[in-house]
C-alpha positions as CSV (number, residue, x, y, z in Angstrom):
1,X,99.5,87.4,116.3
2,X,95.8,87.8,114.9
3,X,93.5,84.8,113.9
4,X,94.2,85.1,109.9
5,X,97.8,85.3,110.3
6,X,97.9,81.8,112.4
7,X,95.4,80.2,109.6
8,X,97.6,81.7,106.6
9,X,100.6,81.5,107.5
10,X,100.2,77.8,109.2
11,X,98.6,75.9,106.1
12,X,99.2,78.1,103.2
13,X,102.5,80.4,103.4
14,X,104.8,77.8,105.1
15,X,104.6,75.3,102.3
16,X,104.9,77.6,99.3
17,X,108.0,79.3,101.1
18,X,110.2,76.5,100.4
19,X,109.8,77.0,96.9
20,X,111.6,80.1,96.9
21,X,114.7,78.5,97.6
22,X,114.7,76.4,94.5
23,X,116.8,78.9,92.7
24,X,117.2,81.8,95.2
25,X,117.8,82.1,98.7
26,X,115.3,83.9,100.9
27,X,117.0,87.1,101.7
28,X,118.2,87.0,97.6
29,X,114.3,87.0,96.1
30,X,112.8,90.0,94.4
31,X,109.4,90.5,94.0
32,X,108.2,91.0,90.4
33,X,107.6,94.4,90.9
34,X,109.8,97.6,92.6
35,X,106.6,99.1,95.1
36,X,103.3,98.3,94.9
37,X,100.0,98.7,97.7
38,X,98.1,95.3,98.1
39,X,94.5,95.0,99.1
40,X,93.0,92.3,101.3
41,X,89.2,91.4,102.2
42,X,89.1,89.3,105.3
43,X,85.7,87.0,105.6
44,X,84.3,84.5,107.6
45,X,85.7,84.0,110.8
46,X,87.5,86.8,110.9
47,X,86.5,90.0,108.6
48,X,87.7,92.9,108.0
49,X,90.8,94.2,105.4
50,X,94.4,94.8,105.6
51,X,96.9,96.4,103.6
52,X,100.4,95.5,102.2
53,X,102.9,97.6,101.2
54,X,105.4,97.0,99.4
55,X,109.2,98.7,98.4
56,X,112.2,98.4,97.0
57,X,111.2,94.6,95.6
58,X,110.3,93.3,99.0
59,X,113.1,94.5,101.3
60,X,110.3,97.3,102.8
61,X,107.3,96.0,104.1
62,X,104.4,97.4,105.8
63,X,101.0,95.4,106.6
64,X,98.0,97.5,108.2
65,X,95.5,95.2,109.6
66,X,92.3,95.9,110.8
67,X,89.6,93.1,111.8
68,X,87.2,91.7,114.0
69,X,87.2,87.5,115.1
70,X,84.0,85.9,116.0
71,X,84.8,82.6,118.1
72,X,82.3,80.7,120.4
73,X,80.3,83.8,120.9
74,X,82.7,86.1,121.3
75,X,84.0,88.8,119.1
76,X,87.3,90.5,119.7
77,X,89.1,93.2,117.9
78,X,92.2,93.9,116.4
79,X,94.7,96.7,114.4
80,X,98.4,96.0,114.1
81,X,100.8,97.7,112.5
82,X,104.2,95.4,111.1
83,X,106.9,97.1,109.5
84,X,109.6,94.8,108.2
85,X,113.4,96.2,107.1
86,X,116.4,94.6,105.9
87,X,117.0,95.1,109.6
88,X,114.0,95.0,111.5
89,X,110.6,93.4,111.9
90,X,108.6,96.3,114.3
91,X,104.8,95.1,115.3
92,X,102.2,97.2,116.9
93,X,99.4,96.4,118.8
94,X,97.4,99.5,118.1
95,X,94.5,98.1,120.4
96,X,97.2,97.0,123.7
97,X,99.4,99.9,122.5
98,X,102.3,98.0,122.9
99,X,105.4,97.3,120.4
100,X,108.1,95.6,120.0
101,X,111.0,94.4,117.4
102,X,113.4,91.5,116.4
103,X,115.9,91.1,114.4
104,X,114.6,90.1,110.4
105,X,115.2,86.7,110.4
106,X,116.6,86.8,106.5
107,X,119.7,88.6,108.3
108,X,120.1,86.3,110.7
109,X,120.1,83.1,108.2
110,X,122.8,84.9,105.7
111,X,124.9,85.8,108.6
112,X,125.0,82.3,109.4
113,X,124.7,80.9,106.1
114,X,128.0,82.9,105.0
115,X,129.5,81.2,107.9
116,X,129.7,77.7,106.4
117,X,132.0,76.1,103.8
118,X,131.7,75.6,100.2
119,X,130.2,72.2,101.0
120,X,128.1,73.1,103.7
121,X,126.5,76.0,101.9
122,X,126.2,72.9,99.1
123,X,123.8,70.9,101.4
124,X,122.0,73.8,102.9
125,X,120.5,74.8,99.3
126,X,120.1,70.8,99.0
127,X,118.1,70.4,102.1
128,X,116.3,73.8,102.3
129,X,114.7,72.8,98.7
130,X,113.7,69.7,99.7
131,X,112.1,70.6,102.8
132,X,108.3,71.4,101.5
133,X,108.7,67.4,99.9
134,X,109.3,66.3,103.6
135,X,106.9,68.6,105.3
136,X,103.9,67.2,102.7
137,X,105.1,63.4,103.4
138,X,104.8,64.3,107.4
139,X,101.1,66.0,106.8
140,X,100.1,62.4,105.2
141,X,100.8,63.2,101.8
142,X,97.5,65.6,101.6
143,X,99.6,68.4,100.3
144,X,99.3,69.0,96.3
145,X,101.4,72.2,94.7
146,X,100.3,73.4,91.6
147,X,100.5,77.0,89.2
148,X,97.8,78.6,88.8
149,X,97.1,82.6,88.6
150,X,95.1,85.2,90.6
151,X,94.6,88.6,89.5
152,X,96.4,88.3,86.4
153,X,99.7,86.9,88.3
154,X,101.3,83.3,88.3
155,X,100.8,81.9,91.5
156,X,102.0,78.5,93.6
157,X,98.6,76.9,94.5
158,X,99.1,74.8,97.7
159,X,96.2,72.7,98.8
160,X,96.6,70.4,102.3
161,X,93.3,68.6,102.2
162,X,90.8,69.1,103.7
163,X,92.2,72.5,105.7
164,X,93.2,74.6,103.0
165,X,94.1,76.4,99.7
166,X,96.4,79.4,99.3
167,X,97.3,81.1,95.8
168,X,100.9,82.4,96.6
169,X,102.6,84.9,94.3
170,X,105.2,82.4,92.2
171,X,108.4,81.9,93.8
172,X,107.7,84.6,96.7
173,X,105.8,84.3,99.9
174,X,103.1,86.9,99.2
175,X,99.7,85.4,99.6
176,X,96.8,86.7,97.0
177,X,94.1,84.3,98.4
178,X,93.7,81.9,100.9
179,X,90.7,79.9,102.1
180,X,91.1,77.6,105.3
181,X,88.4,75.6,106.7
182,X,88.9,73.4,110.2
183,X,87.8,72.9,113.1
184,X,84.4,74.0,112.1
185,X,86.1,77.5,111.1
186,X,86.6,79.0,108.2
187,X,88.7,81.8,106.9
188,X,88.9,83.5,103.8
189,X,92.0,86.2,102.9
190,X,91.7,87.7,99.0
191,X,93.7,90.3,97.5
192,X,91.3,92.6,95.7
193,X,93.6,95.0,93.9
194,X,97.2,95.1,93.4
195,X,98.2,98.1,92.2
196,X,101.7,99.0,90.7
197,X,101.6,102.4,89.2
198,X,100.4,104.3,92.0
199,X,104.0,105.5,94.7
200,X,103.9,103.8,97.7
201,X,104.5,107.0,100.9
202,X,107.4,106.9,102.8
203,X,104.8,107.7,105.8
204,X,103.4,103.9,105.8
205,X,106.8,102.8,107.2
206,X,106.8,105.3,109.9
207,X,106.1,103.9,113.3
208,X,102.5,104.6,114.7
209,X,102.4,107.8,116.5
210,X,102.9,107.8,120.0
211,X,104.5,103.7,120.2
212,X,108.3,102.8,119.8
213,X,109.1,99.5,119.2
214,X,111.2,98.0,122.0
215,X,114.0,95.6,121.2
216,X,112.7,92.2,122.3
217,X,115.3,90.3,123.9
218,X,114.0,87.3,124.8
219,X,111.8,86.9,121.4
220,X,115.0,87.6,120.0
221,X,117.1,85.1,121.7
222,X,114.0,82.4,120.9
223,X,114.8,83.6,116.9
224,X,118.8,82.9,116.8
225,X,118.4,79.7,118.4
226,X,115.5,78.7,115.8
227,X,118.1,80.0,112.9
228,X,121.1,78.3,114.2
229,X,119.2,75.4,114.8
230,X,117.8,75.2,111.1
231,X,121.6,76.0,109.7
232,X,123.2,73.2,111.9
233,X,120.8,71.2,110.6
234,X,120.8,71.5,107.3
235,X,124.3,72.1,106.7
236,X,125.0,68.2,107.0
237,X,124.6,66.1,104.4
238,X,121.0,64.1,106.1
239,X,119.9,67.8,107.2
240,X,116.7,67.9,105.7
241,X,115.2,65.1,106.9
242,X,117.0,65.4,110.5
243,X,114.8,68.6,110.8
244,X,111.2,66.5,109.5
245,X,112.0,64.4,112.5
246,X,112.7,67.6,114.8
247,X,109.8,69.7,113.3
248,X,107.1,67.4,114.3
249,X,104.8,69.3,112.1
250,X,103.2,66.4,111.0
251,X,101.5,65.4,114.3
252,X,99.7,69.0,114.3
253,X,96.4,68.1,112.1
254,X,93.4,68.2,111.9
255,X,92.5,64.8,113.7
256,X,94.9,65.9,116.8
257,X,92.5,69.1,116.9
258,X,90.0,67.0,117.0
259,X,91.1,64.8,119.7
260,X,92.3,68.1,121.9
261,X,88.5,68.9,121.6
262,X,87.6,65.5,122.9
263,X,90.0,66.2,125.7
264,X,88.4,68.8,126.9
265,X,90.7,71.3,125.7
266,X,89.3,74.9,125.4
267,X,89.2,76.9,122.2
268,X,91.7,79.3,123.8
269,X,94.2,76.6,124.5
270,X,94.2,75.0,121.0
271,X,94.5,78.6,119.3
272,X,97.6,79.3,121.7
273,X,99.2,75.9,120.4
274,X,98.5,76.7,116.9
275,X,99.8,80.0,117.2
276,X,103.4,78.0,118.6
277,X,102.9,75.9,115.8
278,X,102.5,79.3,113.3
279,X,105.5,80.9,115.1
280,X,107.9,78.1,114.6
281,X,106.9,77.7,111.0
282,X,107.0,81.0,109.9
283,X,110.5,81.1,111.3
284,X,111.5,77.9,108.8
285,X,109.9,79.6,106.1
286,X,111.6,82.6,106.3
């Protein structure tokens, strides 16, 4: 997972994806367009671009990244390739030529959504709604939502203070600019074009030649228990505050960073705890 995925996706993405469940569920939302191809400049601690493809209202996905991270005097390099399905979710490591794939996670929570009662499915919508409220109380209640627009679009506009703003496409999960500063780093992700008119190929959802991505059983296994664990949860009346308390999100901030560094805990070591933290979100907020 590369550097401006952890940063995005941590402080931005995760609390504009509850939003999307105020009147739809997840696997239910349709982008405001059919296809379009989305460009990104990446600056600051990490630079470089990617591109997002986008069909069929959001059910195909491709993201092409290509960057370089600069991080205590090192630089490192990366190019992925994610492919995401109504099925699948297919990453590439075009640099470690490896692959793999899991299941979309949207299939796995409507397989076990459709598995509740009337009134369950009741307190899910209930709890999954409220769940950005609770996440913002946990972070110390530094997390403002607001609309705004970006490149002509209506956008959430999530700020947590003092690490972040992103400018998220309303109602959806598709970021158009986010800016995160902590820890001394900062990272910038901004959509320069979205374009509409022109066809998104067929070819950008084709898997990288020479790499097949191999089912991922254990990632895999890791992903139903983090679904079943959310629908247990929220399924019951007190779910949405039941899975605050087992979340813990709100211990990971900026002052715990801090005090890591003061432990003597290495750059490498926080980024691999953030990057658990980014895993676990991004699985609620899908």
């Amino acid at each position: 997972m590369n550097m401006r995925r952890l940063l995005v996706v941590s402080l931005g993405v995760l609390m504009t994806g509850t939003l999307a469940w105020g009147a739809e569920f997840p696997w239910e939302v349709k982008l405001p367009f059919k296809e379009a191809t989305i460009h990104y400049q990446l600056s600051g601690m990490e630079q470089g671009e990617e591109v997002l493809y986008i069909k069929d209202y959001g059910r195909m996905l491709a993201s092409y990244h290509t960057a370089s991270t600069s991080m205590m005097g090192m630089t490192t390099k990366s190019e992925t390739v994610e492919i995401t399905t109504p099925d699948w979710v297919s990453t590439y490591d075009l640099v470690e030529q490896t692959a793999s794939k899991t299941t979309n996670p949207n299939k796995l929570y409507q397989r076990e959504y459709n598995k509740l009662s009337r009134s369950e499915k009741k307190n899910f919508k209930k709890n999954a709604t409220s769940l950005g409220a609770g996440m913002s109380a946990q972070m110390g209640g530094d997390v403002t939502q607001t609309k705004g627009s970006f490149l002509g679009y209506d956008c959430d506009v999530v700020t947590v203070k003092g690490m972040s703003t992103s400018y998220v496409l309303e109602g959806t999960d598709i970021p158009l600019k986010t800016v995160v500063s902590m820890m001394g780093m900062k990272s910038t992700v901004e959509a320069t074009t979205v374009d509409t008119s022109s066809p998104v190929p067929d070819s950008v959802f084709e898997p990288p030649v020479g790499l097949t991505a191999e089912y991922d059983p254990q990632a895999e296994a890791a992903l139903e228990g983090t679904v079943q664990q959310m629908v247990n949860s929220f399924k019951e009346p007190d779910g949405g505050a039941t899975m605050q308390q087992q979340s813990g999100m709100g211990a990971m901030t900026t002052p715990r960073m801090d005090a890591m560094q003061a432990d003597g805990v290495s750059a490498d070591e926080q980024a691999e705890m953030m990057r658990r933290m980014q895993e676990a979100m991004k699985n609620m907020q899908q």
